[in-house]
SELO-519460 format. One record per atom (N, C-alpha, C): x, z, y; residue in three letters; atom name. Coordinates in nm, 4 decimals. Example, Ala and Ser with C-alpha at 12.3 -4.5 7.8 and 13.67 -1.06 7.14 Angstrom:
REM residues 2
<<1.3190; 0.7800; -0.5690>; Ala; N>
<<1.2300; 0.7800; -0.4500>; Ala; CA>
<<1.3200; 0.7800; -0.3300>; Ala; C>
<<1.2850; 0.7080; -0.2250>; Ser; N>
<<1.3670; 0.7140; -0.1060>; Ser; CA>
<<1.2900; 0.7870; 0.0030>; Ser; C>
REM end
This chain:
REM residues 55
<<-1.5705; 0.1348; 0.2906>; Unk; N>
<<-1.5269; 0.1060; 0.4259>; Unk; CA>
<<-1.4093; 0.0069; 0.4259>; Unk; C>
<<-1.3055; 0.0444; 0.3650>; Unk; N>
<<-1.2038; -0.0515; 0.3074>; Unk; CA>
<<-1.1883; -0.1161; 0.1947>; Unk; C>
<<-1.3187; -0.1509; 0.1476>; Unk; N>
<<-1.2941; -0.2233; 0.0293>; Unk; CA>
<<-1.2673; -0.3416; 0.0329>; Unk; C>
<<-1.2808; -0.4429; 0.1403>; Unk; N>
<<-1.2274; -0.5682; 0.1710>; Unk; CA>
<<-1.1281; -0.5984; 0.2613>; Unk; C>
<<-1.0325; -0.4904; 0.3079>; Unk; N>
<<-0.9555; -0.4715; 0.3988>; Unk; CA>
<<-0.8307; -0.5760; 0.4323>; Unk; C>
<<-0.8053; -0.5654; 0.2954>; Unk; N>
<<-0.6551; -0.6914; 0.3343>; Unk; CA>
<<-0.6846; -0.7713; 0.2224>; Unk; C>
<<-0.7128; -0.8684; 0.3552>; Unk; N>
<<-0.7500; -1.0683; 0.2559>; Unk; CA>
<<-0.6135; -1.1251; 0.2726>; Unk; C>
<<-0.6537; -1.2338; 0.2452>; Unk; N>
<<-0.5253; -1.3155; 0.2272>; Unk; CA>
<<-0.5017; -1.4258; 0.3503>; Unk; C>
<<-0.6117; -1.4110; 0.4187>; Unk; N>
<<-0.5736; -1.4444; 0.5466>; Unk; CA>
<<-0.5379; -1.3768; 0.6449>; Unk; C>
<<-0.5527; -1.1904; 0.5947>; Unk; N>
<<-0.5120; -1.1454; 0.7088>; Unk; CA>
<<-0.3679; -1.1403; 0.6830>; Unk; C>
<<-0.2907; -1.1085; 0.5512>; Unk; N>
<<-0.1377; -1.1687; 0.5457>; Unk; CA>
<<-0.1344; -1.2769; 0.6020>; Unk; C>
<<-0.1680; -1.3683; 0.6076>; Unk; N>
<<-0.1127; -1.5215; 0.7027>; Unk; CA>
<<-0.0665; -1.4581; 0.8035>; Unk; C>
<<-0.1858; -1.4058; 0.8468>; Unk; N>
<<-0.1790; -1.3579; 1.0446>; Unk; CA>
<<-0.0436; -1.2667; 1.0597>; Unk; C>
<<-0.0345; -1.2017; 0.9274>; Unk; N>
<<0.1269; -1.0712; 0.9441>; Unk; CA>
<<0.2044; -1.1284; 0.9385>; Unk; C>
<<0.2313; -1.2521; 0.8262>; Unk; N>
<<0.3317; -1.3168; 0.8110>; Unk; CA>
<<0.3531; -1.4074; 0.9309>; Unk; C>
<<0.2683; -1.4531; 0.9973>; Unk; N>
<<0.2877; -1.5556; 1.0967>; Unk; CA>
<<0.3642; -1.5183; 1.2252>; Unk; C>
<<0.2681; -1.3683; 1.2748>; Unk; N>
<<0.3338; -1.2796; 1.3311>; Unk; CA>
<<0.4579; -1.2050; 1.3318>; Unk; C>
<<0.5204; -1.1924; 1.2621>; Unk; N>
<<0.6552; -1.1597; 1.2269>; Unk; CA>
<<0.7136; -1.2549; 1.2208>; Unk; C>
<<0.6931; -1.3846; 1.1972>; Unk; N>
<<0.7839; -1.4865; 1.1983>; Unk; CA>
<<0.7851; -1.5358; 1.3842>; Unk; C>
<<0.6994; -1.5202; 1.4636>; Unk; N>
<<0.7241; -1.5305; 1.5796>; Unk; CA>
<<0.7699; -1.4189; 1.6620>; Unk; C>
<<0.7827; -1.3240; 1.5864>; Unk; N>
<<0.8370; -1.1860; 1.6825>; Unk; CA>
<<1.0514; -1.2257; 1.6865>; Unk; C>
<<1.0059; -1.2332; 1.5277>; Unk; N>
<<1.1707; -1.2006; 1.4553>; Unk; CA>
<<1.2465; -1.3215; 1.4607>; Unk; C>
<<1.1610; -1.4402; 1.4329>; Unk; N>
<<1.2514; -1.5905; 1.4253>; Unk; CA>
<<1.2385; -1.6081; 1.2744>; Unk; C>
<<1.2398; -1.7131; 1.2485>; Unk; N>
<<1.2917; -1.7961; 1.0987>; Unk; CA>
<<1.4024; -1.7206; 1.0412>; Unk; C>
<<1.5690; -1.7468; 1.1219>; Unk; N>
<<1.6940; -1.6757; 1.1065>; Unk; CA>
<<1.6865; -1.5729; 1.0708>; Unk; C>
<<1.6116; -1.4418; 1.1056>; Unk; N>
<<1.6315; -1.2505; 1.1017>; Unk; CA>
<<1.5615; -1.2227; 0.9719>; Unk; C>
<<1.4120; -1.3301; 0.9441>; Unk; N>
<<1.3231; -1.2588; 0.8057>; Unk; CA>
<<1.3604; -1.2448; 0.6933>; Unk; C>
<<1.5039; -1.3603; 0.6656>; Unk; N>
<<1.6053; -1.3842; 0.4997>; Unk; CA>
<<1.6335; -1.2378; 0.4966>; Unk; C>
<<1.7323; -1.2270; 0.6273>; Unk; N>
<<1.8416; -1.0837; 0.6298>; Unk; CA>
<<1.7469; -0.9205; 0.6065>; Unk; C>
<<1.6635; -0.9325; 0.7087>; Unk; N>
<<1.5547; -0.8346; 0.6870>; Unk; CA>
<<1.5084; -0.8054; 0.5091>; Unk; C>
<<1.4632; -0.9004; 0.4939>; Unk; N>
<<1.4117; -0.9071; 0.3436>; Unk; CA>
<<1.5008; -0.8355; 0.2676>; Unk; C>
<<1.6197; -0.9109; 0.2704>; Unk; N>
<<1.7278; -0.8302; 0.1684>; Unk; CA>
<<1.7675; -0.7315; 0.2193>; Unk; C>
<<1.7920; -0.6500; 0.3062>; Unk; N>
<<1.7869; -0.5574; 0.3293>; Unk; CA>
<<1.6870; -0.4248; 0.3098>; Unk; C>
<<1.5760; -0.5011; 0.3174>; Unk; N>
<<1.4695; -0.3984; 0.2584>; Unk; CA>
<<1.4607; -0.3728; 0.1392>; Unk; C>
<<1.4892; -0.4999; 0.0228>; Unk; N>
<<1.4899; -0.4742; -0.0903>; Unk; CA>
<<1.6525; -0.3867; -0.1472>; Unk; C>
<<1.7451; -0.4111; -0.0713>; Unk; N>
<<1.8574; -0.3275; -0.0689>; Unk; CA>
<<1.8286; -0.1640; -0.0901>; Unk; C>
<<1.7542; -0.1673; 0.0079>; Unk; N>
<<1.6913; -0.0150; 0.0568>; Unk; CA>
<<1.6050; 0.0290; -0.0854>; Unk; C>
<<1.5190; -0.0364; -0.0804>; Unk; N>
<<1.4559; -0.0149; -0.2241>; Unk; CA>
<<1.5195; 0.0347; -0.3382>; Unk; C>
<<1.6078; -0.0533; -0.3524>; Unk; N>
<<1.7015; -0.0325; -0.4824>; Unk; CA>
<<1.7502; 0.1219; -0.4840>; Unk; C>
<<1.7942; 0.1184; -0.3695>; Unk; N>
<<1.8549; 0.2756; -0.3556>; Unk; CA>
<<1.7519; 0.3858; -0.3616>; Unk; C>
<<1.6523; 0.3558; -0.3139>; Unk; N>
<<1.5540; 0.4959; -0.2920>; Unk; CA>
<<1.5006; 0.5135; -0.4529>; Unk; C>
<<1.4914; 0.3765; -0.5091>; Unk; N>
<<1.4897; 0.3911; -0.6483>; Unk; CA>
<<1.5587; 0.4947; -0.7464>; Unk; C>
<<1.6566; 0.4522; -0.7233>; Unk; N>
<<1.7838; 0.4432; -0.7843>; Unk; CA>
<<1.8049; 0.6350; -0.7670>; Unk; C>
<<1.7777; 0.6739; -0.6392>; Unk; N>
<<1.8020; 0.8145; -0.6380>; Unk; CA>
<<1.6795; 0.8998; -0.6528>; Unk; C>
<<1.5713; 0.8252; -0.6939>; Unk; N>
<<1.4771; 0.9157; -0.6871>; Unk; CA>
<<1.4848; 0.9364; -0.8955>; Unk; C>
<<1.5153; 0.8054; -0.8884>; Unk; N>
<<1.5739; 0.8250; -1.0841>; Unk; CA>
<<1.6317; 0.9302; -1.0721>; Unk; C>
<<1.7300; 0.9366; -1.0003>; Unk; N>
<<1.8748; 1.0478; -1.0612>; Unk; CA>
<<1.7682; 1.2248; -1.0035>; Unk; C>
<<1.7010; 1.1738; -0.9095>; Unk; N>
<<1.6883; 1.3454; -0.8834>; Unk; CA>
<<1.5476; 1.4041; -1.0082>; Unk; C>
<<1.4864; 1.3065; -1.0733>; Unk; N>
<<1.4248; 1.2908; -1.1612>; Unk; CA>
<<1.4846; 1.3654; -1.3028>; Unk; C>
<<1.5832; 1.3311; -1.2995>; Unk; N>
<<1.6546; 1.2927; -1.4150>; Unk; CA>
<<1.7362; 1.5205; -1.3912>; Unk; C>
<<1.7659; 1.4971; -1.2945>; Unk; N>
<<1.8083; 1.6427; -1.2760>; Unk; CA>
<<1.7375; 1.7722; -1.2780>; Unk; C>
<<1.6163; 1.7526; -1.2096>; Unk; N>
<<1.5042; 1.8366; -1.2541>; Unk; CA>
<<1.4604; 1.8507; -1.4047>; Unk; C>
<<1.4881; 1.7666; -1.5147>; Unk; N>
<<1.4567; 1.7893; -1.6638>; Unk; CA>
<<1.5953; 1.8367; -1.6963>; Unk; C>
<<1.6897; 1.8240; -1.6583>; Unk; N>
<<1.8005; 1.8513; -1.6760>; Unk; CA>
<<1.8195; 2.0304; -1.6716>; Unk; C>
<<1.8141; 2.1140; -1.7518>; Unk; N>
<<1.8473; 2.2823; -1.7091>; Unk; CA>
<<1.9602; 2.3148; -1.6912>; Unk; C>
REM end
């Protein structure tokens, strides 16, 4: 059913779309911010990882 689901034109259409919702200016800041976010959810899902082997 979804085996051809997301082409690479339907990213165009997301990317295109978000660039007319948000502007050129907001998608840099957004970006790094998400990957900000990332880092952290990373970062603590290591440590709670790391505590559970821990007795």
């Amino acid at each position: 059913m979804f085996r051809n689901a997301v082409q690479p034109w339907h990213l165009l259409i997301v990317l295109v779309a978000c660039l007319l919702v948000f502007g050129s200016k907001k998608l840099p800041a957004m970006a790094r911010s998400l990957g900000k976010s990332m880092r952290i959810l990373k970062s603590e899902a290591r440590a709670l990882r790391a505590d559970d082997t821990t007795p």
